[in-house]
Structures are given as C-alpha cells and as structure tokens.
N, C-alpha and C positions, 0 to 999 in steps of 0.2 A: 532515577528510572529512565532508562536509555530508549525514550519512545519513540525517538529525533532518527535514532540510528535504524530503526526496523524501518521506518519509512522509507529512511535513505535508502536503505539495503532494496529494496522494493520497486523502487522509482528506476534504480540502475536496472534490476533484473526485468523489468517491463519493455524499458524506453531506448535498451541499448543496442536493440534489431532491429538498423534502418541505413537498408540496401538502396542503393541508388539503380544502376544500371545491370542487367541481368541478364548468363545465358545458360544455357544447359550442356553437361560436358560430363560424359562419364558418372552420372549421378552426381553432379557437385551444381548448384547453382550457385555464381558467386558474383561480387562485385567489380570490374574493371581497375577502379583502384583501389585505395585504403582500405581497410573494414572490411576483407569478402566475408561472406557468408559459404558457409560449406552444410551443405545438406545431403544426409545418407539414411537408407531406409534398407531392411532385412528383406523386405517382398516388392521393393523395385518402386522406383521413378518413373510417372506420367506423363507426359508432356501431350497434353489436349489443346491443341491448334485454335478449335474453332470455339472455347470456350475461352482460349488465349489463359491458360493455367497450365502450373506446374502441382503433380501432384506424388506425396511419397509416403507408401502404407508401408505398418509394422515394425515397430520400436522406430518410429519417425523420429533423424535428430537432429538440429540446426546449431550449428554454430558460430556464433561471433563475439572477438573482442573478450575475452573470456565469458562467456553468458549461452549458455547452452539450454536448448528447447527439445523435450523430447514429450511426442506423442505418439497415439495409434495410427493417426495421421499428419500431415503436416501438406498445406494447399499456398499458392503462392498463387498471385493474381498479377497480371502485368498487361501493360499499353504497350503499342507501339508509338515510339518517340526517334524522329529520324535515322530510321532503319534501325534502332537499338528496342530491346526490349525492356521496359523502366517496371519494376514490383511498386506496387503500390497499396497492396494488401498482403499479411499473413496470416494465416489462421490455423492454430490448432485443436484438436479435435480429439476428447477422450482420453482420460488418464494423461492431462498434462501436468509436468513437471519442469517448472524456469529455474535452474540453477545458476548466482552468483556471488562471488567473494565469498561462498560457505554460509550462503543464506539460500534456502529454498521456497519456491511459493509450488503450489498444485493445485488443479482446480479440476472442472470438466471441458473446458475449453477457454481459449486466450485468440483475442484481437489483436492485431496493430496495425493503426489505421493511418498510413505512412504519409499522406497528403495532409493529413488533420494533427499526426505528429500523437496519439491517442492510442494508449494500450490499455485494453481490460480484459482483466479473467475474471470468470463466471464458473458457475455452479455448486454443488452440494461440498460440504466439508472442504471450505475453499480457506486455502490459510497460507500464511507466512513464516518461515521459520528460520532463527537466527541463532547464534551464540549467546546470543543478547535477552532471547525471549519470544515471545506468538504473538502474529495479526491471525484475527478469523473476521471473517464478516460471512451475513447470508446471502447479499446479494450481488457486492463484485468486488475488488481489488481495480483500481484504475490509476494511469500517468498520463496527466496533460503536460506534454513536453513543451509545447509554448509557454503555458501559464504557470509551470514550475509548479503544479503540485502534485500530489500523491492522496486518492479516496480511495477511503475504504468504506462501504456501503450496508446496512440495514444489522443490525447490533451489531457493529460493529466495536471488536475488541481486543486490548493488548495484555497481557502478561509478561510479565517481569517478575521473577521470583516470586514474590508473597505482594505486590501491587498488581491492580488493576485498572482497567479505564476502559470505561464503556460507554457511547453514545450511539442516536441510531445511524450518524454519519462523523467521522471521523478525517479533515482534511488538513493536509502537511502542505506547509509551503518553502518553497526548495530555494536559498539564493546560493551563490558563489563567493567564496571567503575572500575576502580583498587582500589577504596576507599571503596565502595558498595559493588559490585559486579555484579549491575543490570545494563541491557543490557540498552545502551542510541542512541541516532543517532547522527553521529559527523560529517556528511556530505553528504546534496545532488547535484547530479551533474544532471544536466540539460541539452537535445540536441534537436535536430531534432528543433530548433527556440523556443529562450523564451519570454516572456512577462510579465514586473511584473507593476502591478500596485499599488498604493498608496495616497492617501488623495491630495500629491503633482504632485507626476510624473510620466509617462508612459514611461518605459525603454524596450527595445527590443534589441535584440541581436543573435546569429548563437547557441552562447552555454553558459554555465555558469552552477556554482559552486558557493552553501549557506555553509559557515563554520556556524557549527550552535552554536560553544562556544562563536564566534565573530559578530555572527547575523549581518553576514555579507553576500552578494551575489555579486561576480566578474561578470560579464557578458563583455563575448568577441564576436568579428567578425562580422561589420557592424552597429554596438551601435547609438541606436538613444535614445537622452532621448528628454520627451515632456513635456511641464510646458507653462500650459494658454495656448497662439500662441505662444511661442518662443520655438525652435529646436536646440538643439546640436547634433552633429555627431561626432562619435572617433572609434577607434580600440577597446577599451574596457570602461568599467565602475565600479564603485564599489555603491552599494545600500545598508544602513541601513534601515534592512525590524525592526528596531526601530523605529527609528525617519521619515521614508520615504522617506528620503533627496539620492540623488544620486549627483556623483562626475566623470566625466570623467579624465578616468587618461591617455589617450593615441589616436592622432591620426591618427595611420597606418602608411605607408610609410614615410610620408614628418614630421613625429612626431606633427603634429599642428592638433588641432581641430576645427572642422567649428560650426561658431551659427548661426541659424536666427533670431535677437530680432525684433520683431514688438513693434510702436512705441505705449505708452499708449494714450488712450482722455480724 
C-alpha cells in the first residue's frame, strides 16, 4: 500500500511555492532568481499599495517549479525589505486546485505561510489525489517544511485499491534518501482511533504506526481484528498492508488474547 508516496506527492504539491523576493510586471509576479513564480488571472491583477498585496481574480494561476495553483482568487502578501518587495504569504481562495507530478489536491482554500515555512488546505471535500490512490480529511491537508512532515487532519483517510487506513490524524515524516538524495516518507504514525481495512481483515486500534520500508503497521490500544464472524481482541497487532494478513502479538494485562470463532455450515 503506497501510503508513503500520496504523502510525498502532497508534501511537494504544498511546500513547493516559496518566492523570496517579488515584483509586479505585466501580470507576472516573480522571483529575481531561481524558482520564479508566474501568476496570471482572466479578470486582471491588483496591486493594492496600501494593503501592500498583490491580488489576481478568475481562474487565478500560479506557477512554480512544476506545481501549479489555480483558484477563484489568488492574494500575495509582501514586506518591504531594502527597497525590494519580499511575499511572505500566499493564499488561495475558492475552488482551489494544487497540481503536481500528476497528483492533484483541491480544497476550499490553501495557506503558505512562507516565514513559518507551513502550507495548509482547508475546507469541504478536501482531498488528494494520485496514480497511486486518495487522501480525504475533514479538516485540513498541511506541510511543515522545517519539521519534514505531511498532516492530514480530522478522519483522516487513504485508499489504495481494496486497503484502507483511517485515523482522526494521520502524520508523515519526510527524510532525504542518503543514496539519492530525494525526499522519501519512512513513517506514518496514526492516532485519535485507526481503521485499516483489507481484502481479509478489519483491524481497529487507539493508535498506530506504518514503517513504510517494512510495509508494515503496529497498531496498539484496544486491537480488534475481524475476519468473516470470528474476532480477536489484544493489546496490539501488526498488519501487512502487502499481503493484508494481520497477526496479534499481545493481549494487555493478563498477556493472552481473546477470540470469538463462530462455527462454519
């Protein structure tokens, strides 16, 4: 189950629009060096002085680095910084849509909060979507670019084929491959109540933890796995989100785990 990679795909299409120095030019706001950003709009560019914003309505679209932002609106925020104009906020507004590497997210509106290094999208039917498979969450999609992860917020959930995994927060931690170089996801941790389901089994749990070299997911506190009518119960479990096979390894206090087999006809 490639949950490693919607992440990743997520993390880029969030984290990857961050302009340094900024001016306004024929509808283009862009960068002085590396990385411009190009931003165009069907019903015209704002430039508001004294709110110190750039502003661009109607099919609003920003591009950088391959990773494209399109909304109803599109607001850029900037300081002045030794006679240069620095963004330090973007914001999109309505019918957003982040396109990258042929993963799409869409929400009601997207942050990037370019000081804090912080992007989140927000609102209804907000989701992720990949070659790979779906992120949904109900309450936001977010990239902390310092701290290398990727949240996804309030039942938060992925599909992949015939697997599942659901908890009420869902967070990705991002390192950089020593071999490569490129950023890979080598662990989600799971809380607020999981749920993973599978071709075979229905496993539920308090919290858990996908190693994702090991395509593996522990799930601890209150473990019930379900298979046909028979029930196990334990302290924790371990799930190949490969094979879909789960394996209780522990049951709490008195160490023993309970089953209920119902009899076949």
């Amino acid at each position: 189950m490639r949950v490693a990679f919607l992440f990743l795909c997520f993390a880029i299409a969030m984290g990857a629009l961050t302009p340094g120095q900024a001016r306004a030019q024929e509808g283009i706001v862009s960068n002085d060096g590396d990385g411009a950003i190009e931003i165009e709009a069907d019903d015209g560019i704002e430039w508001i002085r004294d709110l110190q914003q750039y502003r661009a309505y109607g099919n609003a679209t920003a591009k950088r680095d391959g990773v494209t932002i399109v909304a109803d609106t599109l607001i850029a925020y900037y300081r002045e910084e030794d006679g240069r104009q620095v963004i330090f906020r973007l914001d999109a507004e309505n019918n957003v849509v982040i396109t990258s590497d042929g993963s799409e997210a869409s929400g009601d509106k997207a942050v990037y909060h370019m000081d804090k290094k912080v992007a989140v999208l927000v609102g209804e039917d907000l989701q992720m979507v990949t070659d790979s498979g779906t992120i949904t969450a109900e309450e936001s999609l977010e990239y902390w670019e310092e701290r290398r992860i990727a949240v996804a917020r309030g039942d938060a959930l992925v599909i992949q084929n015939e697997r599942r995994l659901k908890a009420g927060v869902l967070t990705a931690f991002i390192t950089d491959d020593e071999k490569t170089g490129s950023a890979r996801v080598t662990r989600i941790d799971a809380t607020g109540g999981v749920h993973i389901s599978t071709p075979t089994d229905i496993v539920t749990g308090n919290e858990g933890v996908y190693m994702v070299d090991e395509e593996k997911a522990t799930l601890c506190g209150g473990v019930k796995i379900t298979r046909d009518n028979n029930q196990l119960n334990g302290s924790c479990a371990v799930v190949n989100m490969t094979t879909g096979r789960s394996t209780l390894t522990g049951g709490g206090e008195t160490g023993k785990v309970k089953g209920l087999i119902l009899p076949t006809q």
